[in-house]
C-alpha positions in Angstrom: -89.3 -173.0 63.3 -92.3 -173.3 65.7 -91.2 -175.2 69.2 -93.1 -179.0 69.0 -95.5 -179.0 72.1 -96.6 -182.4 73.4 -99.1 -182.8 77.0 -100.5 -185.2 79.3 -104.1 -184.7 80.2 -106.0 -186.6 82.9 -108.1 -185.3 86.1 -106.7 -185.0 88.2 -102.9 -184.6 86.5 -100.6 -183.3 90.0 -99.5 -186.5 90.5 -97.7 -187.1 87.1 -94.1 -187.8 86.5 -94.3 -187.7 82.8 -93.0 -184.1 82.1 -89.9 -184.4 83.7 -89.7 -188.0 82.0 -90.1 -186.8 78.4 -88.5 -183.1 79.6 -85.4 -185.2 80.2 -85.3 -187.1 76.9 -86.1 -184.0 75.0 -82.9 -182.4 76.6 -81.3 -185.2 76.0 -81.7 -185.2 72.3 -81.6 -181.4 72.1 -85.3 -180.8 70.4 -86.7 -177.8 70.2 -89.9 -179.1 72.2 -91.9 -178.8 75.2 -94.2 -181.1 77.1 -96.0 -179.9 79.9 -99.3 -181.6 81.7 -102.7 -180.2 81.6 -105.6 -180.8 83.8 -108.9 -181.2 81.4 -112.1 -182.2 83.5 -114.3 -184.8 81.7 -116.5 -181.6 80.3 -113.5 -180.0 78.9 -112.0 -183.0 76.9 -113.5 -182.0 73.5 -113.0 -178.4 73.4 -109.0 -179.4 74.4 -109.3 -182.2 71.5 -110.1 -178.8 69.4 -107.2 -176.9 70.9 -105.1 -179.3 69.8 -106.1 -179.8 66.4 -106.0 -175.6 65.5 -103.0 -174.9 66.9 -101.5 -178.9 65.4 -99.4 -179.6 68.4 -97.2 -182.5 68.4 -99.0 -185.2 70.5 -100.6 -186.3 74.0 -100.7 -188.7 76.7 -104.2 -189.3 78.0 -104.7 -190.8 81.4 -107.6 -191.2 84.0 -110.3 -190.8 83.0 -110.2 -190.2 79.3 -108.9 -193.4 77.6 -112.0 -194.0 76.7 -113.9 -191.4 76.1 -110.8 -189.8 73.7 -111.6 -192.7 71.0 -114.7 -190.6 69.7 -112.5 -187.2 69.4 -109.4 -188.5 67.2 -109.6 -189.5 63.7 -108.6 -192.9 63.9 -108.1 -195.6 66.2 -105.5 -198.3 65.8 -106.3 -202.0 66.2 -104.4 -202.5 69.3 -106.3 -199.6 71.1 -109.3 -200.1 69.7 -108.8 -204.5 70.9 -107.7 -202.6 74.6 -111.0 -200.2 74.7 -108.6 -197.4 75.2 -106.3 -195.0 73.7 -103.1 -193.4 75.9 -101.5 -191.8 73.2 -102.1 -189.6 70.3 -100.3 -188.2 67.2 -100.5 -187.2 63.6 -100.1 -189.5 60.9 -100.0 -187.2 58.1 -103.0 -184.8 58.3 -105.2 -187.7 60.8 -105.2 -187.3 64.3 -104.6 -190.9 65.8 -104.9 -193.0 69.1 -103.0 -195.7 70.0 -102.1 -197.4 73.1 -98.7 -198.1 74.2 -99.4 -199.2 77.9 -99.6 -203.2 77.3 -96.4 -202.7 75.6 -94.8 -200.9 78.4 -96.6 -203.0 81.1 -95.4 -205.8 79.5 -91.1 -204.5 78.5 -90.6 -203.4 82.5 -91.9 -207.2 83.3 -89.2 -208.5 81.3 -86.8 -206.4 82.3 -87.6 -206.8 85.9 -87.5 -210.5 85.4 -86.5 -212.2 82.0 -87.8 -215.1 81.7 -91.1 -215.2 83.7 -93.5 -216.2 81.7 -91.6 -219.4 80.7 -94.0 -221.4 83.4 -96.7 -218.6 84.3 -100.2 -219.8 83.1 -102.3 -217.7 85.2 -102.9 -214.0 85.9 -105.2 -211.9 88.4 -105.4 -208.6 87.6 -107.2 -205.9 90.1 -109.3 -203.7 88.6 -111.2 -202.8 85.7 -110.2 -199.8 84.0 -107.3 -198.5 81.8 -104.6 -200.3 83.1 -106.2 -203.3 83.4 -107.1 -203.1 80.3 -103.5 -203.2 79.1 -102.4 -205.9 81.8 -105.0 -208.2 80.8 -104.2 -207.5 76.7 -100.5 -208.0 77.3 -100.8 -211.0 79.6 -102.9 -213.1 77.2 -100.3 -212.1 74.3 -97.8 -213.8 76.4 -100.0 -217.2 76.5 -101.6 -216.3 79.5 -105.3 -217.1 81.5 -106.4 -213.6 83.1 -109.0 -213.6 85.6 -109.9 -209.7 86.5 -111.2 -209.1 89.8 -113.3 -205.8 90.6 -115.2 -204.5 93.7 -118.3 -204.2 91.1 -118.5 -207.7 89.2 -120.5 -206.5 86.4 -117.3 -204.3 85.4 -115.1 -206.5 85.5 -117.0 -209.3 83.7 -118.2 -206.3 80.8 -114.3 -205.3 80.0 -113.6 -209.6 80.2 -116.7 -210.1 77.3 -114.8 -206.9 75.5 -111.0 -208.5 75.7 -112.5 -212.0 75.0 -110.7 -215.5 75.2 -108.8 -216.5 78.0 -110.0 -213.6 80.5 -112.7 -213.8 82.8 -114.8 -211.1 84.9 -115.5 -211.7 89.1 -116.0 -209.7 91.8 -113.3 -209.5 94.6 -115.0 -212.2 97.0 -113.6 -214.2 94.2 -109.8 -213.5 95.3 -108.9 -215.9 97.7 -110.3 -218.9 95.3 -107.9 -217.3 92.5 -104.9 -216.5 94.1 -103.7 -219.7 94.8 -103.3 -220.8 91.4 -101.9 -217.5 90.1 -98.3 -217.1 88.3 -98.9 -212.9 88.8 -101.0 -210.9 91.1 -101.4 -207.4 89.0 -102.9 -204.1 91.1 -104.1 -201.6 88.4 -106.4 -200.1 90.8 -105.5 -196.5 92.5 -105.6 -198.1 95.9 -102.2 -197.8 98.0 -101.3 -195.0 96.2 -100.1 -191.8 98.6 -104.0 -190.2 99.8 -105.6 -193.3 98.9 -106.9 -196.5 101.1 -104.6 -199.4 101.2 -105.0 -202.7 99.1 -106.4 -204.9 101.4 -105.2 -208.4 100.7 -103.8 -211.5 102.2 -100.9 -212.8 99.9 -100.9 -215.9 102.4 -102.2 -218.5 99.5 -99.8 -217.3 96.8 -97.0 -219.5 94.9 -93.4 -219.0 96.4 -92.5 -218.7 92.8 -95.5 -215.8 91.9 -94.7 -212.0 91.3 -96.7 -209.4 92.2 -97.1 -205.9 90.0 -98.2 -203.3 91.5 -98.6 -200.2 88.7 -98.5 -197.6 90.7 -95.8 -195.2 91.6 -96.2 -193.0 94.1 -95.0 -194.5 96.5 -92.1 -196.7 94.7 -93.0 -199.5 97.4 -96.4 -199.9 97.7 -97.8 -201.6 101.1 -98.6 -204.3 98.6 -95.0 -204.7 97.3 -93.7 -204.7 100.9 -95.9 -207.4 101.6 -94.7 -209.5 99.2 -91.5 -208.5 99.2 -91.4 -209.9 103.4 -93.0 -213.1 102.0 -89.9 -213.4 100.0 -92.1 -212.9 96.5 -91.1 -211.1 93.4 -92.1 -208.3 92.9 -93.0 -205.3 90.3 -93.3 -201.7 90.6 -95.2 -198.9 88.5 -92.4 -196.7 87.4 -91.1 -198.9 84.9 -94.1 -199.0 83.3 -94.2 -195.3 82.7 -90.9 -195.2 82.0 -91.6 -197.9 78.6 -94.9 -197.1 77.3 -93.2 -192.5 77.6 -90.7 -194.2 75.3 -93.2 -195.7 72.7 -95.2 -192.3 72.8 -91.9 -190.1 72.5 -91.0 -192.5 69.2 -94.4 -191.7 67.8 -94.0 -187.6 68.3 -90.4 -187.3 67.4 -89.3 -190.2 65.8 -86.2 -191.4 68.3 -86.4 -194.0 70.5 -84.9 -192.6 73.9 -82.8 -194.7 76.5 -84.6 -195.6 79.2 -81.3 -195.0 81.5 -80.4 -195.2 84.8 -80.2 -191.6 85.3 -83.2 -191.1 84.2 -84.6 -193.7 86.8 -82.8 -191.7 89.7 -84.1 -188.5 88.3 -87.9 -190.0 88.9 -87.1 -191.9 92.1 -85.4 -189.2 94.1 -88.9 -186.2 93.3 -91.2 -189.3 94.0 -89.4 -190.0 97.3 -89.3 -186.0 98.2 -93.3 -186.3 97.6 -93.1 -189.6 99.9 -90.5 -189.3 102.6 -92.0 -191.2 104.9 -93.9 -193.7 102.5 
């Protein structure tokens, strides 16, 4: 029996947490599988595509920067990826290669878990950014009945991926923040920026509801300067890892057909190598 092989590809890929994540649950299930990461450069996404398809491995996470650009290489695109404008997974279904996308689904499950209930009164959403993640913020805030207003450094980006999603989300640029943010249920960062070798997030959390949350995807480091803010202004608040830890479970369904636990252990597991990459963080 040939060992299943499943990836992540992005560019860069160092930073990822999603081998030992899905190394974990494979152990845990006792698979004969592997999942490793790979770093493909933008030029090298096709000829990998090809890779995959000779040698039929098992499936892939795609992150920055090919969630878009993926869409052209697999054989089908399902409707939730294709209403997202991007694809974060891949499989076989039968003998066609296809892309889905489970991170609205996993945005959206560590949101409720983190605090059940929270879209009972929330209307309104900003959401930083304008690329993948937003993508899936914005998609799986509007399923839950709420207005999205993405915010971008370049307006024209933000207000493109808006005309894409369509109703109930709206494109500015960030001089626009300080007008939104007062009337906002949940502050969202999908961008890159307080993650460890990046600039800080640069905002003033001073207008915001006592009652808002603020999400901050990204995980490395678990408290972002963002979250500490709000977490000293007594908000709630969000981090990334959950996220990863939802929509790896979706993917790991589609490859091997389990559902794993996201556990506690496994939580630890992730937390303790991000804080040895972040001890002063």
């Amino acid at each position: 029996m040939t060992t299943a092989r499943a990836f992540v590809i992005g560019h860069p890929i160092g930073h990822s947490r999603s081998p030992m994540m899905h190394g974990y649950w494979i152990e845990q299930a006792g698979l004969d599988a592997t999942y490793e990461k790979r770093d493909v450069p933008p030029e090298a996404l096709a000829a990998f595509l090809a890779e995959f398809r000779a040698n039929r491995w098992t499936g892939c996470n795609v992150t920055i920067p090919h969630k878009l650009a993926v869409m052209e290489l697999v054989d089908e695109v399902q409707d939730v990826a294709r209403a997202m404008g991007a694809v974060n997974c891949i499989w076989w279904e039968g003998d066609t290669l296809t892309g889905g996308n489970t991170d609205a689904m996993g945005f959206i499950g560590h949101l409720d878990d983190c605090h059940p209930g929270w879209d009972k009164d929330a209307s309104r959403a900003v959401v930083l950014g304008a690329g993948g993640a937003a993508r899936a913020a914005a998609y799986g805030l509007r399923a839950r009945g709420l207005s999205v207003d993405l915010c971008n450094r370049t307006a024209t980006k933000a207000q493109s991926l808006a005309t894409h999603l369509g109703r109930d989300i709206a494109g500015h640029g960030n001089e626009a923040l300080p007008s939104l943010l007062g009337r906002a249920d949940l502050l969202v960062n999908t961008t890159s920026l307080g993650m460890i070798g990046q600039p800080q997030l640069d905002i003033d959390l001073a207008g915001m509801k006592p009652t808002a949350i603020i999400y901050d995807v990204v995980y490395v480091p678990l408290e972002t300067p963002l979250l500490r803010q709000a977490a000293a202004r007594g908000l709630r608040t969000v981090d990334g890892l959950g996220m990863l830890i939802h929509q790896g479970a979706e993917g790991f369904r589609r490859w091997f057909g389990i559902t794993p636990e996201a556990t506690a252990d496994l939580r630890r597991l992730l937390e303790e190598d991000i804080r040895r990459e972040t001890p002063h963080a």
